[in-house]
C-alpha positions in Angstrom: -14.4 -6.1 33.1 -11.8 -5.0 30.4 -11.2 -1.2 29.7 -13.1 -1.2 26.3 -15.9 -2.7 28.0 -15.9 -0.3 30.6 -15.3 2.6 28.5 -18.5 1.4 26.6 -20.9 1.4 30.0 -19.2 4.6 31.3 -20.4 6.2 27.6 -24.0 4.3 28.0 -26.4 7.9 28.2 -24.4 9.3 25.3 -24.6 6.2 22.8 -28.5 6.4 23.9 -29.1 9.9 23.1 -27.0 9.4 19.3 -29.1 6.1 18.7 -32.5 7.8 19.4 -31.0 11.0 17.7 -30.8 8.4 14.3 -33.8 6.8 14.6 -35.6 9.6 14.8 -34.6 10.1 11.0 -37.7 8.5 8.6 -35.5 6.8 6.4 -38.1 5.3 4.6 -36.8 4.1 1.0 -39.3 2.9 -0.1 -41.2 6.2 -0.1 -40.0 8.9 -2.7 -40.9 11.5 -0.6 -38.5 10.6 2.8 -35.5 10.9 0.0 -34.0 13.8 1.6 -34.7 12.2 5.1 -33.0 8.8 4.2 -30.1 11.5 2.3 -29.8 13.6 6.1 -29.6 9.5 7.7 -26.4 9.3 5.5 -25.2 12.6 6.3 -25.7 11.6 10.3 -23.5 8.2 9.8 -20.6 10.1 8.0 -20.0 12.2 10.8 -20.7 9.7 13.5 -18.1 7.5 11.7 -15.7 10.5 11.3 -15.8 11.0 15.4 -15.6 7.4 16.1 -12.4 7.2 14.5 -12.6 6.5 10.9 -9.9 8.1 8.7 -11.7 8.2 5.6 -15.1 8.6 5.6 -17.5 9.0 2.0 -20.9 9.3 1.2 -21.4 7.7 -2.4 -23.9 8.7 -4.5 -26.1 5.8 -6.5 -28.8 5.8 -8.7 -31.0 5.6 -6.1 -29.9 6.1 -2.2 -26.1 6.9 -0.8 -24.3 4.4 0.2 -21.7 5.0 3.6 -18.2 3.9 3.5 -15.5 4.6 6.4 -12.1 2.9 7.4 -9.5 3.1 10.0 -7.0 0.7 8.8 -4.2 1.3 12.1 -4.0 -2.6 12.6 -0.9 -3.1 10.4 -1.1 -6.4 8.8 -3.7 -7.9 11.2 -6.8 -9.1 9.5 -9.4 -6.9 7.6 -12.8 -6.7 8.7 -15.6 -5.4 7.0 -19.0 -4.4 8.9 -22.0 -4.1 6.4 -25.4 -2.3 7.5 -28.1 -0.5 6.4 -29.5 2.8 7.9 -32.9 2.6 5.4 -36.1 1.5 7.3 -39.3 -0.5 6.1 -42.5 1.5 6.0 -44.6 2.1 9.4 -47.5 0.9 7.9 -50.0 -0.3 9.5 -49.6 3.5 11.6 -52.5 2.4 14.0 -50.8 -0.3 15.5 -48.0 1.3 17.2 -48.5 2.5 20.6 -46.0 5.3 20.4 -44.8 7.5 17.0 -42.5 5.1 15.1 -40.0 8.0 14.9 -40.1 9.2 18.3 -38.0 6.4 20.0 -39.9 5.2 23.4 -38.1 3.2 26.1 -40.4 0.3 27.4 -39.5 -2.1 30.1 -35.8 -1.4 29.1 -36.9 -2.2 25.3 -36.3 0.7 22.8 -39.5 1.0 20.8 -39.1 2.9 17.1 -38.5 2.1 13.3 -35.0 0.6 13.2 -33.9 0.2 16.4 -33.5 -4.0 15.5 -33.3 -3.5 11.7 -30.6 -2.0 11.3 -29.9 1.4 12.9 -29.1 -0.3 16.7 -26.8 -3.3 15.3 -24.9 -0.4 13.1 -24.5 1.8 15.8 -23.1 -0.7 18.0 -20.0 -1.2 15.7 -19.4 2.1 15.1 -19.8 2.4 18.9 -17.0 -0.4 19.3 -14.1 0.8 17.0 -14.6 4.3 18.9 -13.9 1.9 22.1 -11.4 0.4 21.3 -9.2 3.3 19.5 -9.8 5.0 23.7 -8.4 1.9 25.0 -5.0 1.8 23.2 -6.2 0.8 19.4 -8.2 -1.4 17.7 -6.7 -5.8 17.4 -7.9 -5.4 13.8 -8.7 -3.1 10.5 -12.0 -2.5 10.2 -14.2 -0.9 7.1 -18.0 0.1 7.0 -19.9 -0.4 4.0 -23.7 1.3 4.8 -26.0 1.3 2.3 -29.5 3.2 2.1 -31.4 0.5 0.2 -31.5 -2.7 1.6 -35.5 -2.8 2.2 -35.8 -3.0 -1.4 -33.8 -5.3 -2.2 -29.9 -3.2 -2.4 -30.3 -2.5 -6.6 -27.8 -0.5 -6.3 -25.2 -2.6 -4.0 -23.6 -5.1 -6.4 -22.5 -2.4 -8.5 -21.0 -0.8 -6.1 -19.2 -3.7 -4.6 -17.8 -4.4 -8.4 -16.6 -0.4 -8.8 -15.0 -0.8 -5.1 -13.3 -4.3 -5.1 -10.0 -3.0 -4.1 -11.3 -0.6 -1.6 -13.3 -2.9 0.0 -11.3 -6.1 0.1 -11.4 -7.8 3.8 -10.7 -11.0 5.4 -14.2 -11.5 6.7 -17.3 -9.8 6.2 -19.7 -9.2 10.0 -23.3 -8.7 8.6 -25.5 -7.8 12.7 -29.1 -8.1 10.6 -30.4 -10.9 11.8 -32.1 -12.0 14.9 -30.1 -13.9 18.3 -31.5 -17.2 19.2 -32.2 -15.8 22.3 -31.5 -13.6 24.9 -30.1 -16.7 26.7 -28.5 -18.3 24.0 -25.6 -16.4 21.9 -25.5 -17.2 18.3 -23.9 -17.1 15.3 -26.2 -17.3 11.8 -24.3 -18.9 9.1 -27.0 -19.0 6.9 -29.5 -17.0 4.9 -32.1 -17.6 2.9 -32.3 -16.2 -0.4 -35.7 -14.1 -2.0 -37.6 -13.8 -5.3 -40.6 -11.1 -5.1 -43.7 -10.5 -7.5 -46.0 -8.1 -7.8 -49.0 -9.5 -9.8 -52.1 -8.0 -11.3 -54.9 -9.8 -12.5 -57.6 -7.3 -14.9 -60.7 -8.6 -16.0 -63.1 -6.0 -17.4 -62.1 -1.8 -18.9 -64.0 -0.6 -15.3 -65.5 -1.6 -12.1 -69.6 -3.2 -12.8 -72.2 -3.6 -10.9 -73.0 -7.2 -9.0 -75.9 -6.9 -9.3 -76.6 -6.2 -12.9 -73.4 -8.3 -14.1 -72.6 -10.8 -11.1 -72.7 -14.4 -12.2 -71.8 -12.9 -16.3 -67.9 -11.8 -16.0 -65.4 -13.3 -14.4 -64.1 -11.7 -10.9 -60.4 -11.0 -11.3 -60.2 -11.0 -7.7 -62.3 -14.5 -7.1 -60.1 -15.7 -9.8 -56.5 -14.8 -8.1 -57.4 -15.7 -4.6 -57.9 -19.3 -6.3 -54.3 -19.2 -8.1 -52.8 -17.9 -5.0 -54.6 -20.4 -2.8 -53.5 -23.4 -5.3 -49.8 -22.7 -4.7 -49.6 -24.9 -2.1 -51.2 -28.3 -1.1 -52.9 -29.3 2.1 -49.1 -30.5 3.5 -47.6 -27.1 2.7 -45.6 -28.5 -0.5 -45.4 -25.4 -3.2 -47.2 -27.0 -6.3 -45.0 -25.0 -9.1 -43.7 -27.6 -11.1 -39.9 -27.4 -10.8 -40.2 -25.4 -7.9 -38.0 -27.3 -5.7 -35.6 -28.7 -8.3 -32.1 -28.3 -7.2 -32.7 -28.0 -3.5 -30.7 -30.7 -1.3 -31.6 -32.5 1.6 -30.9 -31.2 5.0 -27.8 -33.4 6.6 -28.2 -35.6 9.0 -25.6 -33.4 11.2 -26.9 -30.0 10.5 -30.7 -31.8 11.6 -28.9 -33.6 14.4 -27.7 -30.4 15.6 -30.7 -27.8 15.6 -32.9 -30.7 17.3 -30.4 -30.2 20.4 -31.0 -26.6 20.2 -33.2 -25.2 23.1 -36.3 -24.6 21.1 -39.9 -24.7 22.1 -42.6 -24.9 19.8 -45.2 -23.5 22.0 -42.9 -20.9 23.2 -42.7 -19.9 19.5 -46.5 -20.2 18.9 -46.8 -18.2 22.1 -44.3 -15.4 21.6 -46.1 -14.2 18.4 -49.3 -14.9 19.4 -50.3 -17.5 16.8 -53.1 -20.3 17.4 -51.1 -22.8 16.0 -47.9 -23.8 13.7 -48.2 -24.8 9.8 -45.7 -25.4 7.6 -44.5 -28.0 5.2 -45.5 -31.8 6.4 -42.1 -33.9 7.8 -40.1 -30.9 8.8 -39.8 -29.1 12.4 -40.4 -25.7 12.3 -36.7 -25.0 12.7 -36.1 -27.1 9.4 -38.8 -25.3 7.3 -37.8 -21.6 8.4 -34.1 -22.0 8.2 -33.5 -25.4 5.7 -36.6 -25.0 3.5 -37.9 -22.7 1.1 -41.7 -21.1 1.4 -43.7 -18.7 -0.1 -45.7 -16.9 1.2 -49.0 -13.6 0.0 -47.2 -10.2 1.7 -50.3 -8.2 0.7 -53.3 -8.7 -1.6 -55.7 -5.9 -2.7 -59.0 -5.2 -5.0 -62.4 -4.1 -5.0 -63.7 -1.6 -2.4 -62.5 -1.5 0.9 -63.8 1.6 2.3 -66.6 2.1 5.5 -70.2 0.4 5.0 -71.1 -1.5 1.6 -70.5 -1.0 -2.1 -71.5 -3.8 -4.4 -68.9 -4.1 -7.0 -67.2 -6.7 -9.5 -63.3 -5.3 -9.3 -61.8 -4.4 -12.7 -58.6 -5.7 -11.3 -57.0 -7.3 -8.2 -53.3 -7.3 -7.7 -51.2 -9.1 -4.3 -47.6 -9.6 -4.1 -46.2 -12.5 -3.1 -42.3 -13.5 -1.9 -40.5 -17.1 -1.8 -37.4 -17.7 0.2 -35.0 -19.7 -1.1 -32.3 -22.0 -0.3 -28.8 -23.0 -1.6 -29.6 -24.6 -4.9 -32.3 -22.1 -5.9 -31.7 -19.1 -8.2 -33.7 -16.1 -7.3 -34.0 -15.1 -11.2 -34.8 -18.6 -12.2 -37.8 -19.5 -9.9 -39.2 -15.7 -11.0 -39.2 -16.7 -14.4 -40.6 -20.3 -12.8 -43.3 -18.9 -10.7 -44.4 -15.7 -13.4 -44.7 -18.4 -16.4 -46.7 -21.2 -14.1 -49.0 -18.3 -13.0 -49.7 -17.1 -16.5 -50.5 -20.8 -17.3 -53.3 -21.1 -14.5 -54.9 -17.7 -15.2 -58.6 -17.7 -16.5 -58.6 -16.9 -20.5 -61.3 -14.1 -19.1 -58.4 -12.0 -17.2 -55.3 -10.5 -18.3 -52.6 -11.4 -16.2 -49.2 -9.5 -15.5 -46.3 -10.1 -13.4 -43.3 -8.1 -12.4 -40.2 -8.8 -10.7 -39.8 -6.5 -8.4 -36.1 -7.7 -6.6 -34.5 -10.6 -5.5 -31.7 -12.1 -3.6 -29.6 -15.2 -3.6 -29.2 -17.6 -0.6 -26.1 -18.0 1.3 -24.5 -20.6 3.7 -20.8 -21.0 5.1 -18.7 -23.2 6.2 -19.2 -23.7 10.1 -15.3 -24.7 10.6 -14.3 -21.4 8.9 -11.6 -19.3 10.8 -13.8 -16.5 11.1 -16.9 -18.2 13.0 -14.6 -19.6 15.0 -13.3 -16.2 15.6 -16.4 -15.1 16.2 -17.2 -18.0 18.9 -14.2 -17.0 21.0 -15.5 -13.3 21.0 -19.3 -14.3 21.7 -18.0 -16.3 24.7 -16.0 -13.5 25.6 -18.9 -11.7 25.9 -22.3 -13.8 27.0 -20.1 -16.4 29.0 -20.8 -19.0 27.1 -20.5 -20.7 24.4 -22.7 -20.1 21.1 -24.8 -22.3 18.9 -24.8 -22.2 15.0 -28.0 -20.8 13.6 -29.3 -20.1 10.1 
């Protein structure tokens, strides 16, 4: 075992009791009021960076939440690294469903159970964790910058203009993004690929208030009858999105990149099994590999009208309103199929409802090149580390 490594086991209790100490923070940014909580999550990463090593550390202020940037730049002219994160957390809801307090961090069967533990507060941590290492054990083999931002669960608004105000400051060789899940806990990987987003938020109004069914039922048009049909006519009975245009740019998967996942150790009914769905569904001629990593979806994230209270209340909704998301693949501009999807939406919508659609945010795809010096980088370390060798994953 090399010194860093057992410098980082001898320091296990420690780097336990700072993790929980963050996620204990409810840095929820999407909700207006935890702004001062996702603020004091900031706050907590400047300092952690400062005593890990960094020699300039700075909270940036943005329109909306800060974002964290440190350094320690010792390594000379050895390559540049940059570590992107993002301390920000998705809302708890649905509350009753956790069996502990999602801010109260709860060890399980040597799992860590709270709001960001996996997204993105634990993979953060863990760098920070290994420049401090590494600067104990005689210095760190390369430069290394932190960029940590506070919005990434809605869709980093304020990120690209950062990145443009900071180009010199932030300049690297490679950029190490730890937000995005290991093949397995057998199987080291390395992801590649992402898929990109587009995300609506859509209301559908029909009458000024709320009526009675049973004084207007079978008269008026039900804006929430009526969505639930344009929703469900999005896709056809083989899982093909029905927008025209939809898919216009996207390329076919190679025969190598298919080759390769197909001697990947996956097992469907492991998948089905490990989140506890009857059965798979997805597009028709693709393995479930294919469509979630080579293929784009879309898919309803929530959908809401009418009442939904205790007992019964017979009422034609005024309005009903669901927002839906498609992930997108190289080829595929998130702005584009927005416009795309809002436009074909409008143009199924009974005359009897007013429809409205919002972007809300968006993100392009991105793939690399598997022969690039950094991956392969990145292969030596992760063999370094698991003992074997890893598999490309998108």
């Amino acid at each position: 075992m090399s010194s860093v490594a057992k410098h980082v086991k001898s320091l296990r209790t420690r780097h336990l009791a700072e993790l929980e100490e963050l996620l204990s923070i409810p840095s929820v940014s999407t909700d207006p009021e935890r702004r001062g909580d996702v603020r004091r999550a900031a706050s907590w990463l400047k300092k952690r960076l400062r005593t890990a090593g960094c020699k300039t550390v700075e909270v940036h202020d943005t329109p909306g939440h800060p974002i964290v940037y440190g350094e320690w730049t010792g390594a000379g002219n050895a390559p540049t690294i940059l570590v992107y994160g993002h301390y920000d957390v998705q809302p708890v809801d649905p509350i009753e469903l956790w069996d502990t307090p999602p801010f109260e961090p709860t060890i399980r069967s040597g799992k860590i159970f709270a709001r960001g533990s996996s997204d993105d507060k634990g993979q953060v941590i863990t760098h920070v964790n290994a420049l401090e290492a590494h600067l104990a054990n005689g210095g760190c083999p390369v430069n290394i910058k932190y960029l940590i931002e506070g919005e990434e669960e809605i869709g980093s608004p304020n990120l690209i203009p950062f990145i443009k105000k900071h180009r010199a400051k932030l300049k690297c060789d490679a950029v190490v993004v730890s937000d995005t899940a290991m093949f397995s806990k057998t199987v080291p990987s390395i992801c590649y690929g992402l898929r990109g987003l587009a995300y609506l938020e859509i209301n559908a109004r029909g009458t000024t208030r709320d009526l009675h069914s049973g004084t207007f039922g079978g008269a008026v048009v039900n804006p929430a009858n009526a969505l639930v049909e344009m929703l469900a006519s999005l896709k056809n009975s083989r899982g093909r999105i029905t927008i025209p245009g939809f898919y216009d740019g996207v390329g076919k998967l190679s025969r190598a990149e298919r080759n390769a996942w197909k001697k990947l150790p996956h097992s469907d009914t492991t998948f089905r099994r490990s989140i506890g769905a009857p059965e798979l569904y997805g597009e028709a001629g693709y393995t479930t590999l294919e469509r979630i990593w080579g293929r784009p979806s879309l898919d309803i994230n929530g959908i809401w009208s009418g009442f939904t209270g205790e007992g019964a209340k017979t009422v034609i909704p005024a309005e009903a309103n669901a927002k839906i998301s498609m992930r997108l693949v190289p080829g595929q501009s998130p702005t584009k199929i927005a416009r795309l999807v809002a436009r074909h939406l409008k143009s199924i919508a009974p005359k009897s409802v007013k429809l409205q659609v919002r972007n809300l945010h968006g993100g392009e795809s991105w793939l690399a090149a598997t022969d690039h010096p950094a991956l392969a980088a990145a292969g030596v370390a992760m063999k370094r580390a698991f003992g074997k060798k890893s598999v490309f994953v998108r």
